[in-house]
N, C-alpha and C positions, 0 to 999 in steps of 0.2 A: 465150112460153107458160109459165103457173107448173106447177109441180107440184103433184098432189094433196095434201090434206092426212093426216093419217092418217083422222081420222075419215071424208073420202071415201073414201079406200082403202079402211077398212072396208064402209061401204056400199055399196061397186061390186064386189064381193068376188060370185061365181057362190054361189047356194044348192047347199048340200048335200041330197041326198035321204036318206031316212033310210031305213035297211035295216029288210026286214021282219024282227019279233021272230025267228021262228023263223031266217034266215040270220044275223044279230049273232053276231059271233066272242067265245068266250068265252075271256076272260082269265083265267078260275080254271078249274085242274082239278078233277073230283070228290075233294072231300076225303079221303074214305073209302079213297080210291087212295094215299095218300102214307103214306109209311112212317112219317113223325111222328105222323100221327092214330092208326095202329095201334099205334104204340106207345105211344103215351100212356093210349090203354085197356088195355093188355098187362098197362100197370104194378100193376092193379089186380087183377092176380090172381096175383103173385108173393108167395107167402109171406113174412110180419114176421117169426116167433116168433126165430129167430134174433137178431136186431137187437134185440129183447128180451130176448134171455138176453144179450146181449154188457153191453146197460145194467143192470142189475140185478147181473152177475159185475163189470164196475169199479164201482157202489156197495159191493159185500161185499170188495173187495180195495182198493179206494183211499180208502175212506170217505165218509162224505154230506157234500154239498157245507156251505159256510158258509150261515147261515141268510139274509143279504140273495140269494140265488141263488135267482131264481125257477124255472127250469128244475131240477126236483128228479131227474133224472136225468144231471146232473153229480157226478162224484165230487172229492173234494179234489183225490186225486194223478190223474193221468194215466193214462189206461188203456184198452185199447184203438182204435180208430180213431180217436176224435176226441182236443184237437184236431189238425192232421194237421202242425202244424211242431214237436208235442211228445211225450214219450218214449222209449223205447228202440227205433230199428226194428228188424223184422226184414221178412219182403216181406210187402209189403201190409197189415201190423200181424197176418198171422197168430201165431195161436198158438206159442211156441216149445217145441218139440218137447226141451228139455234131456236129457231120457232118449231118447235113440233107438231101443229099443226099441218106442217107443207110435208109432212113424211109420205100420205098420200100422192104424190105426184110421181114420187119413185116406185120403179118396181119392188127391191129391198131398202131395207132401212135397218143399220149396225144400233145396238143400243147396248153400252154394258150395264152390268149387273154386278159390280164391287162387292162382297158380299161373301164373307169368310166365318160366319157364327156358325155353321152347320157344320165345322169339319171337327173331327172324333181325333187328331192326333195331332199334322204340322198344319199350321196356319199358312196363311199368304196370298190366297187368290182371291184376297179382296185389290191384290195389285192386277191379276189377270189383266184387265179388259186394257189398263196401260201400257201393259208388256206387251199384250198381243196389237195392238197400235203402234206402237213403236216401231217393231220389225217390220211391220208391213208395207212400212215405207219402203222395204227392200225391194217391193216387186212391183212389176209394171201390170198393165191389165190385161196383156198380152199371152197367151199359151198357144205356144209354137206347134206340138202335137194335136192339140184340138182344134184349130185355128181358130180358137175364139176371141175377140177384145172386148172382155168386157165394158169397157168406156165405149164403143161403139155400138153395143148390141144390147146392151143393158141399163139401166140408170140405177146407180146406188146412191144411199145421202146415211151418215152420220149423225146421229141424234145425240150424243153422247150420253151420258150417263143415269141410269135410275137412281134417285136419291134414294137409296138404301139405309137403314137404322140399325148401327151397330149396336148391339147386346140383346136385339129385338126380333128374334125370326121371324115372329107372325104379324108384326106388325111390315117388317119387310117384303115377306107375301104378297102383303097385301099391297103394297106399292109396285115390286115386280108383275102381278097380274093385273093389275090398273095401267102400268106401260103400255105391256103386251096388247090389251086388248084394244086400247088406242091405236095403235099402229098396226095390229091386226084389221082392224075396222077401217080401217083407213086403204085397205086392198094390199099395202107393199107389206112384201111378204121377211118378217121379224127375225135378225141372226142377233142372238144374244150370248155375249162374251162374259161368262163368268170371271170369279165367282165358283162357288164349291158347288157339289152337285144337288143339292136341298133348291137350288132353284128352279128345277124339273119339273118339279110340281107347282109352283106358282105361273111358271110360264105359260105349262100347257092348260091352266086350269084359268087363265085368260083369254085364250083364241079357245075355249071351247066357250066360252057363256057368249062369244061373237055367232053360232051357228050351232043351227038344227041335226049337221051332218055328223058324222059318225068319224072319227079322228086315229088310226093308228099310229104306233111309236115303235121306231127301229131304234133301237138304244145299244151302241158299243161301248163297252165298258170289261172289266177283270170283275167286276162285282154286281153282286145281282141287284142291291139296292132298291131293295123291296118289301124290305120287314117293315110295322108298323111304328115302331118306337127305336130310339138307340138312346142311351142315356136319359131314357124318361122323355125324350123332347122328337118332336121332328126334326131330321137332320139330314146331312148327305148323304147317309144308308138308308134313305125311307121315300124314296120322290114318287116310285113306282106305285107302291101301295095305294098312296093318296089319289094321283092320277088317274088310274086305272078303277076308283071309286067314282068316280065322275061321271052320270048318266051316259055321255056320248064319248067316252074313251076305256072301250070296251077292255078287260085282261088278255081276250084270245086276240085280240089284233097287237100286242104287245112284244117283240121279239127281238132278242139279248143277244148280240152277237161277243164274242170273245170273252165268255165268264170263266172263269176257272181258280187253278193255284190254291193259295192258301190262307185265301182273305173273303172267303164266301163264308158269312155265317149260316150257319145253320137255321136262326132262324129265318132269316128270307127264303132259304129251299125250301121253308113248308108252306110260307105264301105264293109260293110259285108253282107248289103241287096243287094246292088247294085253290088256284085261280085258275089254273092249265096254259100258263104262259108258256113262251115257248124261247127256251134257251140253246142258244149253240155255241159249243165252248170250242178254246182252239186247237182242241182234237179231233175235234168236228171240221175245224177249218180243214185240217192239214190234212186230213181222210177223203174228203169229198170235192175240195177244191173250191178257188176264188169264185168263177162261175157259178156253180151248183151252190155255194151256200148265199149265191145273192142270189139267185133263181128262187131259193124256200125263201130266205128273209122276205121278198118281197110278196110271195105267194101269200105267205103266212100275214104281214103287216096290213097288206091290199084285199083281204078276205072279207066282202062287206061293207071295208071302211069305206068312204067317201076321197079321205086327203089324207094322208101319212106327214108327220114332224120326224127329225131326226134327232137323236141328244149323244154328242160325241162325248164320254169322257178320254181328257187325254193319256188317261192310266192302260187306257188297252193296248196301247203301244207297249213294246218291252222298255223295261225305266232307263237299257243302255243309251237309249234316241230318247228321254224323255226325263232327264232328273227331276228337271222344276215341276214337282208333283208331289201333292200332300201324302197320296197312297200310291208309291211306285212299290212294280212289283213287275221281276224277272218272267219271259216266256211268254210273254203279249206280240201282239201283230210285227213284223217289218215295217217301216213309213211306208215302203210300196205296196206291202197287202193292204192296208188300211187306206190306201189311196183310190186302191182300184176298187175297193167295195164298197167306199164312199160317191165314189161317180158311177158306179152301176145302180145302189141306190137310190142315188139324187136324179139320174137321166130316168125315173119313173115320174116324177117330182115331188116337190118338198110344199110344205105349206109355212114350213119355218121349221130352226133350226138352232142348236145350241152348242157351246162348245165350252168343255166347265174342266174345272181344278188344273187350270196352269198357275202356277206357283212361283213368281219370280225371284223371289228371295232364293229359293232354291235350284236355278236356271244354272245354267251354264251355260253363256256366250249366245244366250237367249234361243238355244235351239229348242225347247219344250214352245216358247211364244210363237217359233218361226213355223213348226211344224202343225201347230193349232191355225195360223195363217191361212198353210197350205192347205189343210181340210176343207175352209171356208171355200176359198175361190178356186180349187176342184170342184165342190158342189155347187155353186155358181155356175164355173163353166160348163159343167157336163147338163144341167138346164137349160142353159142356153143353145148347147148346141145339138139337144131333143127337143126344142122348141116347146119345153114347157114351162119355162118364165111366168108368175103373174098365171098360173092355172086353176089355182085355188081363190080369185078372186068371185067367182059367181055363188061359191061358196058362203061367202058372208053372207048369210040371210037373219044374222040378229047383230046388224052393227051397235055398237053404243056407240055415245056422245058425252063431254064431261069436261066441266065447267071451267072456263078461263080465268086467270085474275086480270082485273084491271090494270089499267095502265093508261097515264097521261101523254096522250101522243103529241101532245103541243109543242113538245123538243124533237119530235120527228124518228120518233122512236131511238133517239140513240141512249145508250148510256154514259155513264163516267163523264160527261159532261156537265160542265157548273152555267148558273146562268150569267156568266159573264162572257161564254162560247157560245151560247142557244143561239138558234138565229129566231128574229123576232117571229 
């Protein structure tokens, strides 16, 4: 007996009936339902004028382009965002803020904190706040899903850097909280770019001697970082302790997301019994879900307080998305969990915010810097776009103030000029 052929195969094949129109299953969803289509129209009601003053301010400072340049809003030199692998960075090609004085005007204000004496094993996130500058150049101010523009909806400025004192933590302290509380006082609300996590306690122990109010801390991390001493000294296992000593930054408003593995000492869990902090490890995450453990974080952090800080270490990340890090350690967050419970977070709002132990000696292709980026202006965006930007301003009810040095303005404030340049 032969075998069919195919062509009979096909022809002996049972007919198919054909479903009535109305039961046919449809393969597309309502477009109007997907977040892409809404956002695609969104985009068309987020204010330019900004993006226009940025183009027109590099034509009058970098000069007009060469005449074969058809795009006549290219400058000669280099100047602001574009293009984005050239310039001087500073984050996000904000404004640099050289007078610190003007940090007031913006709503946030980027300061790093270089500052690598507090870490207990690899060094190198006194390179942080460079690495995380660098990469940043890579993005625009733009997020297509939130439809937010930063540059249009927000003002940031760059202050650059806390003169920090290597081989001297507390004297470095005491400079980090001397920033902080300058630029806290000043209303624009403070992202500081470590730097190891020992500066947790300097930062927030400067926006508290700014105000009366009561301050909670949503702290992501793999480690509790709450014992009192490590090595005899204060250091990046001990920020909690200090903080949470603090008249107005209470232990119970204090809440640890992503602790676990096998780098929690022992002694910080008895500081954390003995204070009633409130930790959730990422068994907790993965039990109860994205949603439901930002629902507690925030319950638990907003109990009472007045304004909530956030302090990202970037070790809560699993160390495969995260080498450049002093303490990586396997079984930490996804980038996208850690994304979404940063901007569920920050859409309650932030009063300030930190972002510590990236390690760029220890990077690869600077995805630990790029990914610390990202943390930042998701919690930016997702502010912006709960319209709570600049919410903790009415908050400052103990600003300080602190003393300038002189300077001979008679060269018109510039520097590196000789008096054979000055004008008379």
């Amino acid at each position: 007996m032969s075998l069919p052929t195919d062509r009979q195969t096909r022809n002996h094949r049972p007919s198919r009936r054909t479903a009535p129109t109305e039961s046919r299953r449809q393969h597309h969803p309502d477009l109007t339902k997907l977040l892409g289509w809404k956002a695609m129209r969104a985009e068309a009601d987020i204010p330019g004028a900004e993006w226009d003053k940025e183009r027109r301010w590099a034509l009058r400072m970098g000069l007009t382009a060469a005449d074969s340049i058809e795009d006549r809003s290219i400058p000669t030199f280099a100047r602001g965002e574009l293009p984005h692998y050239a310039g001087i960075n500073t984050f996000l090609k904000a404004p640099y803020s050289e007078d610190v004085t003007e940090c007031g005007l913006y709503d946030a204000t980027v300061l790093g904190a270089p500052f690598d004496g507090g870490t207990t094993y690899r060094p190198g996130t006194r390179f942080g706040p460079q690495g995380i500058r660098k990469i940043s150049a890579l993005y625009t101010p733009y997020n297509y899903e939130l439809s937010v523009d930063l540059r249009e909806q927000m003002s940031l400025c760059d202050a650059g850097d806390i003169f920090t004192i290597p081989g001297n933590i507390e004297k470095t302290f005491d400079q980090i909280s001397r920033a902080c509380a300058h630029v806290f006082s000043s209303g624009s609300m403070p992202i500081i770019l470590g730097g190891d996590h020992s500066i947790g306690f300097p930062t927030v122990r400067g926006m508290a001697e700014c105000t009366s109010k009561t301050i909670g801390i949503v702290h992501f991390d793999r480690h509790a970082d709450i014992q009192e001493k490590d090595l005899d000294e204060r250091m990046h296992t001990t920020p909690w302790f200090h903080a949470t000593n603090l008249p107005n930054v209470p232990a119970k408003n204090l809440v640890q997301i992503g602790i676990g593995g096998w780098q929690v000492p022992r002694e910080a869990v008895a500081v954390a019994r003995e204070r009633e902090t409130n930790i959730i490890t990422m068994s907790d995450v993965e039990k109860f879900g994205l949603d439901k453990v930002a629902e507690m974080a925030l319950e638990m952090a907003w109990d009472g307080a007045d304004m909530v800080y956030m302090s990202f270490d970037i070790d809560c990340i699993d160390c495969g998305f995260v080498p450049g890090t002093g303490w990586p350690e396997p079984g930490g967050f996804l980038p996208r969990e850690a994304l979404s419970l940063v901007s569920k977070i920050a859409a309650e709002g932030l009063c300030g915010m930190e972002i510590v132990e990236v390690s760029p000696p220890y990077d690869t292709s600077d995805i630990t810097a790029l990914m610390a980026t990202r943390v930042i202006v998701d919690a930016l965006g997702s502010m912006v776009a709960a319209g709570k930007m600049g919410a903790h301003r009415e908050l400052v009810d103990k600003p300080v103030t602190f003393e300038k040095g002189d300077y001979d303005e008679a060269r018109d404030g510039r520097r590196w000029s000789t008096s054979a340049v000055a004008k008379d």
